[in-house]
C-alpha positions as CSV (number, residue, x, y, z in Angstrom):
1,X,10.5,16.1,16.1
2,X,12.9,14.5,13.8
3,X,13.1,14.9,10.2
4,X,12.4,10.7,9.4
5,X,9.3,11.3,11.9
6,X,7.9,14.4,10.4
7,X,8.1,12.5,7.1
8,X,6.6,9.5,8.2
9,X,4.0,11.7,9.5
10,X,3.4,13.8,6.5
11,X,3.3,10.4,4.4
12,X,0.8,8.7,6.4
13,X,-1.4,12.3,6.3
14,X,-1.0,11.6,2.2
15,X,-1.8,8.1,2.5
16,X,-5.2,8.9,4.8
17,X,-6.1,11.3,2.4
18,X,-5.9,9.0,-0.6
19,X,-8.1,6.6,1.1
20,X,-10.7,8.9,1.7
21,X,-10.5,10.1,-2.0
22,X,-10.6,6.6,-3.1
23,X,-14.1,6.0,-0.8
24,X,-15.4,9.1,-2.5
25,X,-15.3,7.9,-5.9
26,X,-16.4,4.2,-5.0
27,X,-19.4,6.0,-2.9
28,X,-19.9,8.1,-6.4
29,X,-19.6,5.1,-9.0
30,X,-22.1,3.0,-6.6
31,X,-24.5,5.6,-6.3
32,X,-26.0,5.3,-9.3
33,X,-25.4,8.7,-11.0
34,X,-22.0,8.0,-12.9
35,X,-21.8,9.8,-16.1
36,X,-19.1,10.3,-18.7
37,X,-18.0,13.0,-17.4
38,X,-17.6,11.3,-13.8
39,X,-15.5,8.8,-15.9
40,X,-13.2,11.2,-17.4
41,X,-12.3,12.8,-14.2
42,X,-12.3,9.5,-12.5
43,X,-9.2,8.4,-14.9
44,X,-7.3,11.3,-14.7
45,X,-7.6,10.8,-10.9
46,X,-6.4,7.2,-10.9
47,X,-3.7,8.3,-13.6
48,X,-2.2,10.7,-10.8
49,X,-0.6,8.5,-8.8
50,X,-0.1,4.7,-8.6
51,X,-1.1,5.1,-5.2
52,X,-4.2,6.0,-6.0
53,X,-5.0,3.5,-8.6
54,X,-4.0,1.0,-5.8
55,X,-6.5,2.7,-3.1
56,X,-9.1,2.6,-5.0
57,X,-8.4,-1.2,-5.8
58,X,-8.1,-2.6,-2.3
59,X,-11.1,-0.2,-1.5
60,X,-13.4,-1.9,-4.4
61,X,-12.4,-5.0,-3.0
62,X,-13.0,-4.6,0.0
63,X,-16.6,-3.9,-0.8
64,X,-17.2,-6.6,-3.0
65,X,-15.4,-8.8,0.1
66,X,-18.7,-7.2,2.4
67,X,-21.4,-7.8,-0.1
68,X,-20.5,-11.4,-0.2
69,X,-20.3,-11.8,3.6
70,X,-23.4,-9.9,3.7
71,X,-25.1,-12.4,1.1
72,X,-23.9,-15.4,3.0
73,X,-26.3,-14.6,6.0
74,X,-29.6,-15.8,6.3
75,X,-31.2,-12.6,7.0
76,X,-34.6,-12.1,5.6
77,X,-34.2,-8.6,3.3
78,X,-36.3,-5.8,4.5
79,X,-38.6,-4.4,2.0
80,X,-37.8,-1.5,-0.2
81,X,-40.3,1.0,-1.5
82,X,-41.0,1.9,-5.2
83,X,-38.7,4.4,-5.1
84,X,-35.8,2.8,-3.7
85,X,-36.0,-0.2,-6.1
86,X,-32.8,-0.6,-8.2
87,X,-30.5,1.3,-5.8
88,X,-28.7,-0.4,-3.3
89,X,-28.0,1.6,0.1
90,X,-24.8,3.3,0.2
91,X,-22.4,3.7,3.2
92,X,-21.0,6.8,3.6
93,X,-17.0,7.5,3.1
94,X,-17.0,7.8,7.0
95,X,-18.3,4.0,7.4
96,X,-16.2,2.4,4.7
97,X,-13.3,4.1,6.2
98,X,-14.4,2.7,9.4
99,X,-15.2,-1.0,8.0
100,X,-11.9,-1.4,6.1
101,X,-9.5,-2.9,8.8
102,X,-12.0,-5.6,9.7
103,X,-13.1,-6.4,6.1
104,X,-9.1,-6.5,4.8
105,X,-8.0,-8.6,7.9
106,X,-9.9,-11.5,5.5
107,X,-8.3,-10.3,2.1
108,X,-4.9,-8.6,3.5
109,X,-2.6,-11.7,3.5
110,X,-3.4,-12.5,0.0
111,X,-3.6,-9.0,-1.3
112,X,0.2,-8.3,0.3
113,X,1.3,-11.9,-0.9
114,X,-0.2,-10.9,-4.4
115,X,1.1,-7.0,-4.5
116,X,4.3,-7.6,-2.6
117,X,6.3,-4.6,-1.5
118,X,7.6,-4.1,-5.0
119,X,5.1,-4.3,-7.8
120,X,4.9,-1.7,-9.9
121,X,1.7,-0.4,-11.5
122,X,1.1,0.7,-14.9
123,X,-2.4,2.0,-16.2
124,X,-4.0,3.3,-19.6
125,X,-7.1,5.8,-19.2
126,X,-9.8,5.7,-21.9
127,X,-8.6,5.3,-25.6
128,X,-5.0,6.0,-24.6
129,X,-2.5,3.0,-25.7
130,X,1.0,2.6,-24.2
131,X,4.5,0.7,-24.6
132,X,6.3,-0.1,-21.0
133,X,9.5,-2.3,-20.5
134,X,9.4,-4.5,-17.3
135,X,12.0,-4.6,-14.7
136,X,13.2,-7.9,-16.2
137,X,13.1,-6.3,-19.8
138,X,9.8,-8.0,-20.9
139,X,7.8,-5.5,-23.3
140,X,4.1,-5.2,-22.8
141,X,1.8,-3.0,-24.6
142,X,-1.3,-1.9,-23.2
143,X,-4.3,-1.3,-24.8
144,X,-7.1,1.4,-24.1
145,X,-8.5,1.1,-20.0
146,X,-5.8,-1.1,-18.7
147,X,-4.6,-2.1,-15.4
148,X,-1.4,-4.0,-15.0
149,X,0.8,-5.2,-11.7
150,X,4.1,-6.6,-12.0
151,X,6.7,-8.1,-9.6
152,X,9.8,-10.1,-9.6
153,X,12.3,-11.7,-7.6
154,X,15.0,-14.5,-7.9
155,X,12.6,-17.2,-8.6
156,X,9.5,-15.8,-10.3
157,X,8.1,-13.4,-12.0
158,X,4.4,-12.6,-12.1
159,X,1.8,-10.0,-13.4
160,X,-2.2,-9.2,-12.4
161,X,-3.9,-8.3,-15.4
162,X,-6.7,-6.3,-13.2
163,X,-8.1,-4.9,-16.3
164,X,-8.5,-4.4,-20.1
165,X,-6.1,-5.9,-22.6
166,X,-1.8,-6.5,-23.1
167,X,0.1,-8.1,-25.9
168,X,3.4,-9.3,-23.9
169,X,7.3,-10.1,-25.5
170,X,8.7,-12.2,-22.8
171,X,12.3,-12.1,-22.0
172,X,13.6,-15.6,-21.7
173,X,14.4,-16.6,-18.4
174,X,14.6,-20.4,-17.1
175,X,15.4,-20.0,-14.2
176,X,12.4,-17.0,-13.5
177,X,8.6,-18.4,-14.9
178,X,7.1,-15.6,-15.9
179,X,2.9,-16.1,-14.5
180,X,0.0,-13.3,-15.4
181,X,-3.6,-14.0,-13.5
182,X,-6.5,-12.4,-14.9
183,X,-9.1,-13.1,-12.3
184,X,-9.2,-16.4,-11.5
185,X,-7.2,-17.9,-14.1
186,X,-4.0,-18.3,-14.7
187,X,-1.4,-17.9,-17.7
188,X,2.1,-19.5,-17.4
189,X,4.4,-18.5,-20.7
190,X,6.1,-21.5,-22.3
191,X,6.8,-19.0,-25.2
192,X,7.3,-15.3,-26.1
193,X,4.7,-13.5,-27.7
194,X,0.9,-13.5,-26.6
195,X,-2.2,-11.4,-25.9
196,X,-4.4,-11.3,-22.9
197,X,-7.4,-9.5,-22.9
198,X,-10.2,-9.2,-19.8
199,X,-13.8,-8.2,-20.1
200,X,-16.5,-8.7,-17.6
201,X,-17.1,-12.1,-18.3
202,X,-14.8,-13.9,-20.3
203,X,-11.0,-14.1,-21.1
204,X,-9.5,-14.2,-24.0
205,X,-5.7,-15.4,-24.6
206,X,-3.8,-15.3,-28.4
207,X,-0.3,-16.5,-29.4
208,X,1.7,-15.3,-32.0
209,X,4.8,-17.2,-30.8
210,X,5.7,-20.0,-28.9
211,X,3.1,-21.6,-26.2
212,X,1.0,-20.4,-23.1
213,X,-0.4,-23.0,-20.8
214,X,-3.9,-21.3,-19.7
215,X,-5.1,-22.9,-16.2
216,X,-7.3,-22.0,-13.2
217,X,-5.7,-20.4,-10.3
218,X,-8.1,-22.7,-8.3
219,X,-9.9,-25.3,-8.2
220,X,-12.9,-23.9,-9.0
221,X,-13.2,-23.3,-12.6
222,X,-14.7,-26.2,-14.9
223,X,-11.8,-27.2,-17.1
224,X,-8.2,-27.8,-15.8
225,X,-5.7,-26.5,-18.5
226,X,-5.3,-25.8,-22.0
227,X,-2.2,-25.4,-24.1
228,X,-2.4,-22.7,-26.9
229,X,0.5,-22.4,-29.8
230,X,0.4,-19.9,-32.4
231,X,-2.1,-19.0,-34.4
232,X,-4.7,-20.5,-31.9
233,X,-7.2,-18.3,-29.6
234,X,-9.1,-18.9,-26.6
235,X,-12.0,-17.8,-24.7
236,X,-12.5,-18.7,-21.6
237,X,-15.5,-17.6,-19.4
238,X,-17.1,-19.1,-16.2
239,X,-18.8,-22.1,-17.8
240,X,-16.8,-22.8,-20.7
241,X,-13.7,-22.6,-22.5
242,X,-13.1,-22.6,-26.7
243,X,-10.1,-23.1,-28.9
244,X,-10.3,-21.5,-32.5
245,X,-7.3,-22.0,-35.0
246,X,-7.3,-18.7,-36.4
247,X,-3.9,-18.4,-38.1
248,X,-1.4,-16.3,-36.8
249,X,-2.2,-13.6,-39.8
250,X,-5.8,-13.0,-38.6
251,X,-4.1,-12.4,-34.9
252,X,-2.0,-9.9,-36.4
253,X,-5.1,-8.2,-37.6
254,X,-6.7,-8.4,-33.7
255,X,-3.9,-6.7,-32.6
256,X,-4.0,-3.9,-34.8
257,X,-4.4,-1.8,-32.6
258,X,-0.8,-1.8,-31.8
259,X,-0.6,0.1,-34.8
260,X,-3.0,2.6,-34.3
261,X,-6.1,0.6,-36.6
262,X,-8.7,-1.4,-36.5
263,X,-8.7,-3.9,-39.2
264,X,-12.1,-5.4,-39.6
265,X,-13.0,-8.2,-41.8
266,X,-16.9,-9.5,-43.2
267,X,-17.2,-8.2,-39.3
268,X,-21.0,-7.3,-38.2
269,X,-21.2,-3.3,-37.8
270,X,-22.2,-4.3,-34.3
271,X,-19.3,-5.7,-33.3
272,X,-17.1,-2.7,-35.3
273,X,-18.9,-0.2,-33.4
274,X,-18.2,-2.0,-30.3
275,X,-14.5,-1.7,-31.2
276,X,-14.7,1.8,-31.7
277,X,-16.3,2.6,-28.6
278,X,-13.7,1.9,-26.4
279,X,-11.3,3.8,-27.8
280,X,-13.6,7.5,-28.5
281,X,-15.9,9.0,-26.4
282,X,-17.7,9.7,-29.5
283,X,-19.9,6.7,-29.6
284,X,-21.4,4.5,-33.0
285,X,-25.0,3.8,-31.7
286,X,-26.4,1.2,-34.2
287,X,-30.4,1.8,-33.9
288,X,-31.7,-1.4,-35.3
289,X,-31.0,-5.2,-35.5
290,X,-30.9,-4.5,-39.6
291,X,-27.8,-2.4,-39.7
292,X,-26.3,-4.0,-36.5
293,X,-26.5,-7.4,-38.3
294,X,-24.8,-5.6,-41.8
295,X,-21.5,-6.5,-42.1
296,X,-18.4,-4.8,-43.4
297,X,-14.5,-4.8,-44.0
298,X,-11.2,-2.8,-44.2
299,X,-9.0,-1.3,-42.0
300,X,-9.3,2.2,-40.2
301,X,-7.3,4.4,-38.1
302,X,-8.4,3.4,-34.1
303,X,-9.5,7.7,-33.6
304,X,-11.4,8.0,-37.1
305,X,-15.2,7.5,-36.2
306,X,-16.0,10.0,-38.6
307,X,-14.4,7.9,-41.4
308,X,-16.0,4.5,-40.1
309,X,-19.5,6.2,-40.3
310,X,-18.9,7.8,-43.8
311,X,-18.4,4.1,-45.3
312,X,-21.5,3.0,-43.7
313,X,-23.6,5.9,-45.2
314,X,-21.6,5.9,-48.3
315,X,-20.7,2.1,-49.5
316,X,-23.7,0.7,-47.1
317,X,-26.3,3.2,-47.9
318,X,-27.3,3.9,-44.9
319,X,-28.9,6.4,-42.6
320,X,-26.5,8.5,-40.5
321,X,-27.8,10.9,-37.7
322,X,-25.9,12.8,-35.1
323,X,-27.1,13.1,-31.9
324,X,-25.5,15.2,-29.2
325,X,-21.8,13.1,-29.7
326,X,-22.8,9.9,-30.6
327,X,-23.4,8.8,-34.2
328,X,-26.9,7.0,-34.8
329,X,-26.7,4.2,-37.7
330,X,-29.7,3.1,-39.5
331,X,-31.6,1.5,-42.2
């Protein structure tokens, strides 16, 4: 056996054995019994390898590719007992693994067109922040639970934002557009400096400098296109889209967490705790509509709970419990 066929052997062994890790942890996360500590290890698995992260992408889609096919057949459901209501069958690791070459014959053209050979994959776990340089010398900074993909070539250059939130510095380039889809929308740079940021159900796009032009990557979304310039914020979600003028001083304060801090200002304690939350595993649990409605202001180092919750009891007069690792606020 040659050496270049050993290796090519002993890399496809490592590739099979990724999958199958990767079908473990979607079996896992699907089942029903995810906990925080199923998280933690969960990161530091995808933070391994970009290989990994990139399994366990193609995998989840993969699934979500079946459950739609499945929902598009006219099949009456069976009925489930008491005890299986609110859990949804699993397939084992052995019948994913079996399913995947039909079910990515549907989704592999566009996947590869999307990926391309090239594109490299950066990643955040939970509350880490970090600062990466593109291949074209763009500088993006990504923000706690991240996911981002980026290729280039002559004529383009484009990024997935798969997850969380970025602030990108764009290196000018004519002759190269720089594109980042989120989803199914899409954000062409006509300037520099801007932030993206995906949650479950809506998008959100700031600019500090120059434009973005924010448009569906199909034909399926409700509005067309918008153009933002700075100081101006949008959220976008499935039915709508908004576009507040919030100055380009209270968008420095949203992206404080470039600098390590949360700046908050006449900001409900809801949505403070919120912003804690994803960074520390140390959770703000607000335990009635009263305090959650409260509002407050300042600015506060991103890891500091403890600090956060001292103002509340302190300056807010409020009742503070702790309970296992979470902090309970209350009237």
């Amino acid at each position: 056996m040659t050496d270049a066929c050993a290796k090519g052997l002993a890399e496809a062994a490592n590739a099979a054995d990724i999958e199958v890790e990767a079908a473990d942890w979607l079996e896992r996360k699907i089942g029903g019994s995810w906990n925080e500590r199923d998280d933690a290890l969960f990161e530091q698995w995808l933070a391994r390898s970009p290989d990994q992260r990139v399994a366990f992408l193609r995998l989840s889609a993969a699934w979500s590719y079946a459950d739609r096919l499945s929902a598009l057949r006219p099949v009456p459901q069976p009925r489930m007992s008491a005890a299986g209501l609110g859990r949804r069958p699993l397939l084992s690791k052995i019948v994913i693994a079996a399913m995947l070459p039909i079910v990515l014959i549907g989704i592999a053209a566009s996947y590869l067109a999307l990926t391309g050979p090239r594109a490299q994959v950066y990643a955040t776990a939970f509350g880490n922040r970090k600062k990466i340089v593109l291949s074209d010398k763009s500088q993006v900074e990504l923000n706690t639970q991240t996911v981002l993909r980026f290729t280039a070539d002559r004529t383009r250059r484009v990024a997935w934002l798969d997850r969380g939130e970025a602030f990108f510095q764009i290196a000018h380039d004519v002759k190269r557009p720089f594109v980042v889809y989120i989803d199914n929308q899409r954000v062409t740079v006509l300037g520099t400096k801007f932030l993206v940021r995906s949650d479950a159900d809506r998008l959100e796009v700031a600019v500090v400098e120059g434009r973005v032009k924010v448009d569906p990557a199909d034909d399926a979304a409700l509005h067309k296109f918008v153009v933002l310039i700075p100081g101006e914020d949008a959220i976008i979600s499935a039915k709508s889209v908004s576009v507040a003028r919030k100055g380009v001083k209270n968008l420095d304060d949203t992206l404080g967490w470039r600098r390590g801090v949360l700046v908050f200002d006449n900001t409900t304690l809801a949505d403070a705790a919120a912003q804690f939350n994803r960074y520390s595993r140390k959770k703000i649990v607000l335990a009635d509509t009263e305090a959650a409605r409260l509002t407050i202001g300042g600015t506060f180092p991103i890891d500091n709970v403890e600090l956060f919750v001292r103002v509340t009891r302190d300056v807010l007069g409020l009742h503070v419990e702790k309970r296992g690792d979470d902090e309970v606020i209350s009237r």
